[in-house]
N, C-alpha and C positions, 0 to 999 in steps of 0.2 A: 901319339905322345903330345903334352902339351908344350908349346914354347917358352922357352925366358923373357919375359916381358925387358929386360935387360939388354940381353948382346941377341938374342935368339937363337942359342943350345936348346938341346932337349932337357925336358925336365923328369927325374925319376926318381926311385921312391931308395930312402937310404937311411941314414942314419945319421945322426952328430951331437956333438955336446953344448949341453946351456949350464952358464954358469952365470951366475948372480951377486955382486959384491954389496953388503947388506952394510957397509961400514963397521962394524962391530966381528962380522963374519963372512963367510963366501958358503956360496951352492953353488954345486956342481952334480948336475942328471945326466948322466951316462946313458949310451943307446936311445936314443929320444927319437922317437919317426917323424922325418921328415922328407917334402920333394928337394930336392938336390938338381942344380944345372951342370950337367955334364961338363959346360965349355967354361964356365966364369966364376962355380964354385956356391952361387948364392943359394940360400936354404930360406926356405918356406914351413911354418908349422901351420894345420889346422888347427880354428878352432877350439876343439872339444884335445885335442893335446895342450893348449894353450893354457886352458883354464886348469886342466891337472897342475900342469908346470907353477899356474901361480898358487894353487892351495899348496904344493909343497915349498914353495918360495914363504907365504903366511904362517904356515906351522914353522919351519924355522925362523922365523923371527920371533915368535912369541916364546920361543926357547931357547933363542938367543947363541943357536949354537956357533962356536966360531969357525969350524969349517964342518959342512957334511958334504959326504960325495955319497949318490944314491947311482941307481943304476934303474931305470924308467920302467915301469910295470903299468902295462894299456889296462 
């Protein structure tokens, strides 16, 4: 398992919510994978989750929605 660069919990694979305040509107992506530290709570996204997250942070801007809540699709 890898450690928390943090407090040094374990780090494991889970899930949490990212949410975005666009001023105009809010996101909110449901079930989002990420490593999670057992002891201190802090969350980690890879990468290629990162960049999904932000094409749907861009489409809702350009739509101006004022709130979406999605639910994460790998």
């Amino acid at each position: 398992m890898e450690k928390c660069p943090l407090c040094g919990g374990e780090k494991k694979q889970g899930y949490t919510i990212y949410s975005v305040d666009l001023n105009f509107g809010v996101v909110v992506v449901k079930k989002v994978p990420a490593m999670i530290c057992s002891q201190c709570g802090e969350e980690w996204i890879d990468s290629k989750t990162a960049k999904k997250l932000e094409n749907i942070v861009n489409s809702a801007r350009q739509t101006h929605s004022e709130l979406e809540v999605l639910s994460f699709q790998p």
